[in-house]
Phi, psi and omega in degrees: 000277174268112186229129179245125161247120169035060158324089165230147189218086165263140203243154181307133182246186188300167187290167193242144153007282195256114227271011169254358161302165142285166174278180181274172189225115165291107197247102195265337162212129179234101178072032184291119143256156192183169168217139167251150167273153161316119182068037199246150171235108168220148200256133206248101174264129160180181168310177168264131180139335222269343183112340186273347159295324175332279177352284174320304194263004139300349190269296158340327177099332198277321171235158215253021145056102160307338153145163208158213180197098195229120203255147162215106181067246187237052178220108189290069148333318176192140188211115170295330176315284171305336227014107174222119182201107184304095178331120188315293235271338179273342185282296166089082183228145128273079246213128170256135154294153158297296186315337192071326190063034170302142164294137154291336183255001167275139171282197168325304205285285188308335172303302186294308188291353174322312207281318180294290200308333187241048169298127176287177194295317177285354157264025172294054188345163158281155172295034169243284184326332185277314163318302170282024233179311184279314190268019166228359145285330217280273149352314175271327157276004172105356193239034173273330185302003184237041210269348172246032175266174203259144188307314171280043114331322208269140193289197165275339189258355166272329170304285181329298152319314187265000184262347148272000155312299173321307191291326215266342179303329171267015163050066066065108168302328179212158207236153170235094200249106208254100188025076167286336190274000182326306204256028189242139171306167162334307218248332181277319184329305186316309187267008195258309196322308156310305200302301183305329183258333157300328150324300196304293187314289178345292178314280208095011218259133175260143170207193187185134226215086158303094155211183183248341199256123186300312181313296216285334161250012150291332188293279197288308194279176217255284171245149195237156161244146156238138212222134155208137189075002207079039176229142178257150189251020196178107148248120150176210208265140183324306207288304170287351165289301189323309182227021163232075183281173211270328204209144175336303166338294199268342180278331207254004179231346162266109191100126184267128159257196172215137179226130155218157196224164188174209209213134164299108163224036159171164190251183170207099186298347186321273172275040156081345199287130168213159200268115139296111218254117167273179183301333201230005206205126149254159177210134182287139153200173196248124217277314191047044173101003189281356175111329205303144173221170180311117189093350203253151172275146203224192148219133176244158200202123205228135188286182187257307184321344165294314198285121181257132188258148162236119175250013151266015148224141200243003199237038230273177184122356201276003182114338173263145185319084188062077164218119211245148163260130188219196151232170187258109169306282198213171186188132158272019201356117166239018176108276194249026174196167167240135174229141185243141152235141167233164192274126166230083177113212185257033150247163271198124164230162159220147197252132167221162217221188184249136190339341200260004174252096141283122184255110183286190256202119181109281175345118186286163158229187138277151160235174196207100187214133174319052165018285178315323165265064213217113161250111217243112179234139170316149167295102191226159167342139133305125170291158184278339177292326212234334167285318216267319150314267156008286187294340193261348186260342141005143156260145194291193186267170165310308189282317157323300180298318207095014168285000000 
């Protein structure tokens, strides 16, 4: 459907010290390649800054790519090479903004029909062809009964809806959607989410879906990109970002883990396994293709939902494979989980369990950890972004809470 090759884009930066320099160059996607498949909804995930809005709107047509190549189905969008580079208004794209863009002064009806109406003439339906054609986006998104109501009328999640209406009336070989739900609460957030991927399936609509919020794209996509630095470091099924991540990166920015960092010291060809051994822990996790051998400094990264507390035994050590004796630090109520961290030796794990297990704070335990769900990756930098999440996502202390 869509093939994006070695994608690059830099933008002009600030003046350098010494005015016989050149300016700086800003390198906002660097060498980004990918494919969306037919009827696929995939997501350009990452931090802010990182290059995947850049991307979209190049892919959009909205920014001029320094080169690279962008095919959609058997039409050569952009070719640095060729210099071929198609006018946005020629792409026969669809794209919702975070602003959503509502005319203020247009209703429901005039809003979805714009895209039609500055049509030129001779590809101009008639106004019955426009109408039916307008009222069955109208329909599909929940708004023909508001279809002559006046647009700031429209709650957020209907603004939101109808800007995906717009898009979707010229019937778009591909929808481009650059964090439409940014700007809706939480709970609206939530429920759009559905409503947006049920629409994308009904529909059949291939799209490519821009965000930084780790949630909204497990939730929705087909496939995730994951992008830092202008790069992407990780594609594949949500389920498989989660829980085979590629790199320090995509486990600490997709998601809360446990991170240990340490030394490969020994393998298991059986399963694929190999044990790392920390300053306070050996730990079993499953290598998934990193290349790793015997001596590489490695990091391992463990979901906390992984980690199983037995708080009828305190006598863990027996010899089976990531099995800890601990104590329980500080626990959290979050509504539909409890999270514990306890302490083994002087590291720190975190566990999160189902409300109806509460530990108090003092308590030895047992841990329990899935060997298979262990993801053992080379060692690299912690990004500052994705620790400091982390830290903020931390559970509070006992004396915080008040427990």
């Amino acid at each position: 459907m869509l093939v994006v090759d070695d994608l690059v884009k830099t933008f002009d930066g600030t003046k350098r010290r010494n005015k016989a320099d050149e300016d700086a160059r800003v390198l906002a996607v660097d060498g980004v390649s990918f494919e969306v498949k037919d009827g696929e909804l995939f997501t350009l995930l990452g931090p802010s800054g990182c290059g995947k809005t850049t991307t979209l709107r190049s892919i959009a047509g909205l920014e001029r790519p320094d080169g690279g190549r962008i095919e959609l189905g058997d039409r050569v969008l952009f070719d640095g090479r060729r210099k071929i580079n198609t006018p946005a208004n020629r792409r026969r794209l669809g794209m919702v903004f975070q602003s959503y863009a509502i005319w203020p002064h247009m209703s429901v009806f005039d809003n979805a029909a714009f895209p039609i109406t500055v049509l030129p003439r001779n590809r101009r339906p008639s106004r019955a062809e426009l109408r039916e054609k307008v009222m069955r986006v109208l329909e599909v998104t929940d708004l023909a009964p508001m279809a002559e109501r006046a647009a700031t009328k429209l709650s957020g999640g209907q603004q939101q809806r109808l800007a995906l209406a717009r898009a979707l009336v010229s019937e778009p070989d591909l929808m481009l959607l650059d964090e439409p739900l940014s700007n809706l609460d939480a709970k609206l957030r939530e429920a759009m989410r559905f409503e947006l991927k049920r629409l994308q399936r009904e529909l059949g609509q291939t799209a490519i879906y821009v965000t930084h919020d780790q949630a909204e794209a497990l939730a929705m996509s087909s496939r995730i990109a994951v992008v830092s630095n202008g790069k992407i470091v990780q594609i594949g099924k949500p389920r498989e970002i989660y829980e085979r991540p590629a790199n320090e990166f995509v486990a600490t920015f997709v998601g809360v883990t446990n991170l240990l960092r340490g030394t490969v010291a020994a393998t298991d060809p059986a399963d694929g396994s190999c044990r790392v051994d920390t300053p306070d822990l050996s730990i079993w996790g499953a290598m998934t293709g990193s290349g790793l051998r015997v001596g590489d400094d490695a990091t391992v990264s463990i979901r906390p939902e992984c980690v199983q507390i037995d708080a009828g035994r305190a006598d863990g050590g027996s010899g089976v494979r990531n099995e800890f004796s601990g104590e329980v630090s500080t626990r959290a109520f979050l509504g539909d989980s409890v999270d514990h961290v306890i302490a083994v030796g002087k590291q720190e794990l975190r566990n999160r369990s189902n409300p109806a297990q509460s530990i108090a704070p003092g308590s030895r335990v047992v841990l329990r950890i899935d060997h298979m769900r262990v993801a053992v990756v080379p060692a690299g930098d912690r990004p500052k972004a994705a620790a400091a999440d982390d830290e903020a996502a931390a559970p509070e202390t006992a004396e915080e809470r008040g427990d």
